[in-house]
KOLZADO-886022 format. One record per residue (C-alpha): x, y, z; residue in three letters. Coordinates in steps of 0.001 Angstrom, whole numbers, plus 500000, padded with zeros to 6 digits. Example, Ala and Ser with C-alpha at 12.3 -4.5 7.8 and 13.67 -1.06 7.14 Angstrom:
<atoms>
512300495500507800ALA 513670498940507140SER 
</atoms>
This chain:
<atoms>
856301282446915589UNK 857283280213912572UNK 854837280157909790UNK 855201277578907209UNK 853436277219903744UNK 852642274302901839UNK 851713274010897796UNK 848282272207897278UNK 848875271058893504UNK 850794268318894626UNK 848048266580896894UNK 845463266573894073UNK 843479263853893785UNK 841764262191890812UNK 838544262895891715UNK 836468265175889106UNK 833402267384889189UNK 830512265382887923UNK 827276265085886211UNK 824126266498885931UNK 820980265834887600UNK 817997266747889961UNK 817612270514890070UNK 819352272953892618UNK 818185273044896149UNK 818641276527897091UNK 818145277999900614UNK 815084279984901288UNK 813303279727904547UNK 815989278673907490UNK 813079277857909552UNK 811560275227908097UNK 812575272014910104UNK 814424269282908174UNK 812447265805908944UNK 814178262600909008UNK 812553259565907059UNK 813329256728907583UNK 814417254072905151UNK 816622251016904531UNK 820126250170903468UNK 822206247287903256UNK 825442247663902989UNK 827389248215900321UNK 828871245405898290UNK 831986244153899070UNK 833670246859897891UNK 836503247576900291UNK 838687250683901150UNK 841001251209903609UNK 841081254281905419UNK 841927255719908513UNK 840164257520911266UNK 841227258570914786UNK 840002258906918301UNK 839367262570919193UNK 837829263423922275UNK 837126266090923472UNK 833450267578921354UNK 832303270792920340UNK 829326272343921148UNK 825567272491921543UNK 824753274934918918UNK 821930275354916530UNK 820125276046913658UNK 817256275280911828UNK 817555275300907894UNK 815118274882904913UNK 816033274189902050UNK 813412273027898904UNK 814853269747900216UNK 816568270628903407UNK 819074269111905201UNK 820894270036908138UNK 824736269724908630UNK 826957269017912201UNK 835032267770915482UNK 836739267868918506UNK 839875267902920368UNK 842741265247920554UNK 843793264043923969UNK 845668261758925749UNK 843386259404926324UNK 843948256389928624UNK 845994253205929081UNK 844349251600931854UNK 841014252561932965UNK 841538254942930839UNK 844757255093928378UNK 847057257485926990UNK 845663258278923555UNK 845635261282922009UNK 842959263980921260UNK 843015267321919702UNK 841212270477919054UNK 838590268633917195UNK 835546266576916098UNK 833132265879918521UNK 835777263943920650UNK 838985265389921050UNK 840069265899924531UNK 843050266985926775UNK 846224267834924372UNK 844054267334921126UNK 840949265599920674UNK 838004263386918923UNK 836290262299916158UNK 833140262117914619UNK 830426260247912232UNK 827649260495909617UNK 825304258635907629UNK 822852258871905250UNK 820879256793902090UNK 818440257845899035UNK 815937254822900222UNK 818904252758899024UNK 819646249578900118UNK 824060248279900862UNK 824885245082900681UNK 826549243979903707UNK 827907240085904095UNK 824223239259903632UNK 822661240858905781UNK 819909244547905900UNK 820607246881908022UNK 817772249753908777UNK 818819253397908281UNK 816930255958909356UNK 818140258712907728UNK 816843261252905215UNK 817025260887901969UNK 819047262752899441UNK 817736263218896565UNK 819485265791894987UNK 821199269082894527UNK 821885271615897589UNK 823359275013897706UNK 823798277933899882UNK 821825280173897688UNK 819713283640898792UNK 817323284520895157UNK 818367288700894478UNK 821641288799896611UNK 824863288963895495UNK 827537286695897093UNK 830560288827898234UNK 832794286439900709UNK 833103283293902494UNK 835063282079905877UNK 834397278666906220UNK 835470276804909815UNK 836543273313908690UNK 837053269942910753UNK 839602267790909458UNK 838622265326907402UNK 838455261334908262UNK 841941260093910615UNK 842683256981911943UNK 842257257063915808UNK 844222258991918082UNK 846061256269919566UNK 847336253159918216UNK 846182249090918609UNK 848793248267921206UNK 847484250750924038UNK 843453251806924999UNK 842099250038921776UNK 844064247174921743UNK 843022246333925567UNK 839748246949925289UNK 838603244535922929UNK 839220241375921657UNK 838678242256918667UNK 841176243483915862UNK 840104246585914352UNK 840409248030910627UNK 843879248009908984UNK 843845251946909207UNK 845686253779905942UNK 847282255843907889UNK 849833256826911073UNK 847517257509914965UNK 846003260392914631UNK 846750261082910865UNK 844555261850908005UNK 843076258473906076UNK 843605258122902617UNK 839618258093902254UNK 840002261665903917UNK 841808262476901355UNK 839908261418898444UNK 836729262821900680UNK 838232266407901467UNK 838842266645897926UNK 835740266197896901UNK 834391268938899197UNK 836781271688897845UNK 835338270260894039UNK 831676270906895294UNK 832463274526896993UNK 834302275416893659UNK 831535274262891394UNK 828981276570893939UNK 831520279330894172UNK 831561279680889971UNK 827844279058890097UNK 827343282240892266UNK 829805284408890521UNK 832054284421893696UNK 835425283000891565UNK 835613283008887671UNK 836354279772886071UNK 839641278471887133UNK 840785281385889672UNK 844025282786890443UNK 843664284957893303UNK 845282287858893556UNK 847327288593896615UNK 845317288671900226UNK 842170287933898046UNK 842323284060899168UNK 843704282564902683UNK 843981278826903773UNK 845186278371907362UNK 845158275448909118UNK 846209273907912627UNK 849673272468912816UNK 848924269066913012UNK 848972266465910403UNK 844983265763909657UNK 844584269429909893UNK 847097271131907147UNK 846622267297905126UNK 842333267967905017UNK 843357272055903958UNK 845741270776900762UNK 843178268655899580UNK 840445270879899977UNK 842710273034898393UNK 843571270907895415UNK 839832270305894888UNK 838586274521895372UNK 841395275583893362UNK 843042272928891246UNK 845442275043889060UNK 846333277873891597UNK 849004276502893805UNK 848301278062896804UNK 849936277721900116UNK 848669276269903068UNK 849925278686905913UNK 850450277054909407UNK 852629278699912368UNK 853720276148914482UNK 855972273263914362UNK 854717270550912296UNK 852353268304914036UNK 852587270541917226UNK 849169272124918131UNK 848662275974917341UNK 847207277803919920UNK 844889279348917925UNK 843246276180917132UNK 843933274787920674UNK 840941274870922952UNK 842600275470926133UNK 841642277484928407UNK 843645280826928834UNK 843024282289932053UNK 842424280582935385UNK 841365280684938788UNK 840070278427941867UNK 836822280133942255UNK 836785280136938504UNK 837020276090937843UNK 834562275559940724UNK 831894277760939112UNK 832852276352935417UNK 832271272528936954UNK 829293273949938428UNK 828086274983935170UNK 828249272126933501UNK 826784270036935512UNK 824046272329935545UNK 824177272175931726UNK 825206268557931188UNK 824642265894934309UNK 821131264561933080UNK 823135263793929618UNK 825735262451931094UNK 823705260037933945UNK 821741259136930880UNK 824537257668929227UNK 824234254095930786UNK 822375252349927954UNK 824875253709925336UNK 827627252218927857UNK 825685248930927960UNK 825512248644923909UNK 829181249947923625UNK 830269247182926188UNK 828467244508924012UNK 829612245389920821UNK 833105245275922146UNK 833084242746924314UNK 833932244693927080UNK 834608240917929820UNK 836264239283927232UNK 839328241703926648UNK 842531241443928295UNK 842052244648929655UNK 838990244088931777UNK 840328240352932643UNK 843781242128934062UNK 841615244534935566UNK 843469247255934264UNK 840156248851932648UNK 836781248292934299UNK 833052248687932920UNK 831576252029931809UNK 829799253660934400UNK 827450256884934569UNK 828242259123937055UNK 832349258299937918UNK 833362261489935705UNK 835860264049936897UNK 837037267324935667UNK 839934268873935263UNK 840154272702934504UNK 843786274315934084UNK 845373277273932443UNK 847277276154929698UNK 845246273253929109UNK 842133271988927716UNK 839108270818929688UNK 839442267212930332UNK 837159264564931903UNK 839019261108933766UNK 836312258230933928UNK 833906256077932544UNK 833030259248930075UNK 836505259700928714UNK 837570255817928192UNK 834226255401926441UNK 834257258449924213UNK 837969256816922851UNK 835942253344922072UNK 832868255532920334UNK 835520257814918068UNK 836912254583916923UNK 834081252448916309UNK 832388255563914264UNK 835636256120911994UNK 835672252037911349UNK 831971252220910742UNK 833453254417907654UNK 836197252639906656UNK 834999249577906754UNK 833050248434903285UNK 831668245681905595UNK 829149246842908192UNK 829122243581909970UNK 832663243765910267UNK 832668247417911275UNK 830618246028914190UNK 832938243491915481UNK 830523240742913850UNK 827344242234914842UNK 824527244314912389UNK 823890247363913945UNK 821079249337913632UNK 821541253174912400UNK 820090253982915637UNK 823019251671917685UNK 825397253735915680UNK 823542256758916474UNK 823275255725920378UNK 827780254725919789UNK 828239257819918722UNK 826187260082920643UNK 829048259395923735UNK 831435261611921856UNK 828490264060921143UNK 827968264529925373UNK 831819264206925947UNK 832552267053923532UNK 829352269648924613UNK 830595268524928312UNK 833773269799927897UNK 833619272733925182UNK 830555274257924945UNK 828828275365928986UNK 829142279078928509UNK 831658279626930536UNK 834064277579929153UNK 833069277865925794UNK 834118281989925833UNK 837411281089927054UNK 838803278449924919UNK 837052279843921782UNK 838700283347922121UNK 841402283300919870UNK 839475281393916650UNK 836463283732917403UNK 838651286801917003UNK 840593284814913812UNK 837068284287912502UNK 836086288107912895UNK 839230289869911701UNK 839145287435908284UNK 835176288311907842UNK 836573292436908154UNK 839417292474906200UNK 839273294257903013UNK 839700292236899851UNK 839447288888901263UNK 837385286915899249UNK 837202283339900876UNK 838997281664903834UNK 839219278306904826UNK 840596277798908404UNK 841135274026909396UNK 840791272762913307UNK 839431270094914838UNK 835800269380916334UNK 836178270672919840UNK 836383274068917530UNK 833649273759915766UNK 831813272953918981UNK 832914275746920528UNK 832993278468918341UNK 829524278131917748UNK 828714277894921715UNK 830682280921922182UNK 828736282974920014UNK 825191281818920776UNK 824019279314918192UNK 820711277593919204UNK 821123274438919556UNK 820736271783917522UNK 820771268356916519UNK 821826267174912545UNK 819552265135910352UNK 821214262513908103UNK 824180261855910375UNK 825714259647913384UNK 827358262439914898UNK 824804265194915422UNK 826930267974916454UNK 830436268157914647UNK 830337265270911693UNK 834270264355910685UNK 834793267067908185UNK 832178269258908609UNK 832534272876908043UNK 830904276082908969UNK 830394278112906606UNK 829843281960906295UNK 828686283740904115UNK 828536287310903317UNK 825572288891900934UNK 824548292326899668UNK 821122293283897969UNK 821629296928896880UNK 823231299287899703UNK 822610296122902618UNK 824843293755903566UNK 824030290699905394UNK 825218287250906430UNK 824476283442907075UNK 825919281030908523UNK 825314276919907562UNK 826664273338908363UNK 827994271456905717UNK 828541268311905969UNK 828756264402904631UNK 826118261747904944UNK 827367258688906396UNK 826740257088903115UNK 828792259912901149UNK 831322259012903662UNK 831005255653902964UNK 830534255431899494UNK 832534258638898045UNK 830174259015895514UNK 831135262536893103UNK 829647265403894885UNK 828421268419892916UNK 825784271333892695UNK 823120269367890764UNK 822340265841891635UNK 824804264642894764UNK 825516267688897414UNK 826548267175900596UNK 824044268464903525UNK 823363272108904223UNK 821977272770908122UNK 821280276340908045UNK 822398277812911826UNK 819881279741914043UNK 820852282201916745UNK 820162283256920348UNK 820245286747920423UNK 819471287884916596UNK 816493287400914240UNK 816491286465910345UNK 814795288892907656UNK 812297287231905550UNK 814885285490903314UNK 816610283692906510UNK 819661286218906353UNK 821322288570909388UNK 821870292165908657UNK 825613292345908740UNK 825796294552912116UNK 824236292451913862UNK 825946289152913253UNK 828775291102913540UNK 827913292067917259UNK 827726288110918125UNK 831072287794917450UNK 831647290843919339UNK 829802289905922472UNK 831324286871922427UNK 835415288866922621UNK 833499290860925419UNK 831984287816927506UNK 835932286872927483UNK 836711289990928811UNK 834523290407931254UNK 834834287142932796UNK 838688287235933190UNK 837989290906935058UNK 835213288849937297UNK 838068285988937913UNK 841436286885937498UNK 841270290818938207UNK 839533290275941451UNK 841798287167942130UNK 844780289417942240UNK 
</atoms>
């Protein structure tokens, strides 16, 4: 297997730690909800940036938490495919953000305001979001902060495929100049991952994790990211940004731009009697969601102008339609959907990453002010595609496998002092199906499962002789997305989500003894097992 390094000091970006402000916001009770509020924005003034963003398809994952926070907040990638030409178009989607699909997969979206008000070509637009007003961290009073393995979706792409095949069809509109290739990292990614890495470093210090510009010692830090573009691009600048004058490699193993099977969620064992009780499963899971799913069509149609492309005039693609889904479950592949479901989902990834890139919400809408909850409605397609496809149970074990057994060898091996592994949403999604998070739905955000760039993050604790752990969302606001405003401990975080689970309970201070959260990940290696005995043993 080839494994290939890259140096991160090159990629830095000139965006700084900043400023002082509001007092900390540490985490103390995970189970007090986070409300939404609701309040107003226009857009932002003329101030454009171009940026890209791509369609990823296939989502990740109902999974949960609920997080407190002295001002909580609660944080949400998916898979790239080939999406579709005609009815539905070749476009790609990876491992990722809420929408990534067959080969690779999707994309995802956030939002967010302090009461503050964008100016848009004139025009107010009403967020309902919750406001930010102030300083976050991952913080537990009287424990000491010994590790963290963070679970990263790439940053903001352009969409997986280009203008002149799905998107250009469907529309006729012209979308955002993207900053970058299909499929590639944006240069707003960029500046955005690097922002992250600033924050993390800022907490790290804080918390007496890393001294003061840290040069790790050997095995004590490891950045590993997927083999595509987005993925080891969103690693080097969160790299350049967490540690700015330590050079360190970014490790991948595959061919450049090829996926890694690690961070591929395909499934790895197969059977007839196997996909018929998987499809079972999630419809059992997933068919009111998805016959529900005819309003969000209707508004997607509109915004788009569905009848007035050349696609829908040819009759090459026709109108979105609940209920015309079919699956597809192979060995060697990843789950993938052909219908109304997957077409849309393309459309949804898009419009949320121009809805970023775009200074101009107007414009972002193909002319027309959205609401935050039509962007919310837009973007909840790629939410259903991504939990349809990645996180039923059954499915969920399998194509999780290999990243939940990453994930649990890096959290047990001695000296490792933080890891930041770099996939897509459809991981994300699935990782935390796999290994029972409740479910959950983010404040402050468009995409309420897997938010472009989001990143799980786990944490490892000790208070005397005990050892426990946590795990949290963290994730962008849509307007921190927007607006790239300097992120930092004090007055500007981004949003913590603290993560519940199934099958273990907190102690007082919202924390899992270290055992136990260890067994999760263990259960989840057995369910694997046990289900490939049930199918493929008996099979043969």
């Amino acid at each position: 297997m080839k494994k290939t390094v890259i140096t991160a000091c090159s990629l830095v970006l000139a965006a700084v730690i900043g400023s002082t402000g509001c007092g900390k916001i540490s985490l103390k009770n995970p189970n007090m909800k986070n409300s939404e509020t609701n309040s107003e924005l226009k857009t932002e003034d003329n101030t454009e940036v171009k940026t890209e963003t791509n369609t990823e398809t296939n989502t990740e994952t109902n999974t949960g938490a609920t997080t407190e926070a002295k001002t909580e907040a609660k944080t949400e990638e998916t898979t790239e495919a080939k999406t579709e030409t005609t009815t539905e178009a070749k476009a790609e989607t990876t491992a990722e953000d809420n929408t990534e699909a067959n080969s690779e997969a999707t994309s995802e979206v956030n939002a967010e305001s302090n009461t503050e008000t964008e100016t848009n070509t004139g025009s107010t637009q009403n967020i309902d979001e919750e406001a930010n007003a102030g300083g976050r961290i991952i913080d537990y009073d009287g424990y000491k902060l010994d590790q963290v393995v963070i679970l990263s979706r790439h940053n903001i792409r352009s969409p997986l495929s280009g203008g002149d095949s799905l998107l250009g069809k469907i529309t006729p509109h012209e979308w955002f100049n993207w900053t970058s290739a299909p499929s590639e990292l944006s240069l707003r990614g960029g500046v955005l991952e690097t922002q992250m890495g600033q924050y993390f470093r800022q907490w790290a210090e804080e918390e007496e994790l890393i001294p003061t510009n840290y040069h790790p010692d050997n095995g004590q830090v490891r950045i590993y990211a997927n083999s595509k573009q987005r993925t080891i691009a969103t690693a080097q600048y969160f790299t350049a940004g967490m540690f700015p004058t330590a050079g360190l490699p970014v490790e991948y193993h595959m061919e450049f731009d090829k996926m890694d099977p690690v961070f591929t969620p395909q499934l790895t064992f197969w059977t007839d009697e196997y996909e018929k009780d998987a499809k079972d499963q999630i419809y059992e899971y997933y068919a009111d969601a998805m016959k529900s799913l005819n309003d969000n069509y209707e508004l997607l149609s509109d915004v788009i102008d569905l009848e007035e492309s050349n696609g829908f005039k040819d009759q090459s693609i026709t109108a979105f339609t609940a209920g015309d889904e079919e699956f597809s479950l192979k060995e060697g592949a990843e789950p993938g959907v052909s219908g109304s479901l997957k077409t849309a989902c393309s459309v949804s990834d898009a419009l949320v990453l121009q809805y970023y890139e775009e200074s101009d919400t107007q414009k972002a809408g193909f002319g027309q002010e959205l609401t935050y909850e039509q962007w919310k409605s837009i973007s909840e397609i790629k939410d259903v595609y991504g939990d349809v496809l990645f996180t039923a149970p059954m499915i969920a074990v399998n194509v999780a496998y290999p990243l939940v057994s990453e994930i649990y060898d890096e959290m047990n091996t001695d000296g490792r002092v933080f890891t930041f592994l770099c996939g897509h949403d459809s991981n994300v999604g699935s990782v935390l199906a796999a290994i029972g998070a409740e479910d959950y739905e983010l404040p402050n955000a468009i995409e309420k499962k897997t938010p472009i760039g989001c990143k799980i993050v786990f944490t490892k604790w000790s208070k005397g002789s005990e050892v426990f752990w946590s795990a949290d969302l963290v994730y962008q606001t849509p307007s921190q997305l927007r607006n790239m405003p300097i992120l930092d401990t004090d007055s500007n975080s981004p949003e913590i989500f603290h993560i519940s689970f199934k099958n273990i309970k907190q102690n007082e201070d919202g924390l899992y003894k270290a055992d136990e959260f260890m067994k999760i990940f263990l259960d989840a290696m057995d369910s694997y097992e046990s289900l490939y005995q049930e199918y493929v043993e008996k099979a043969a």
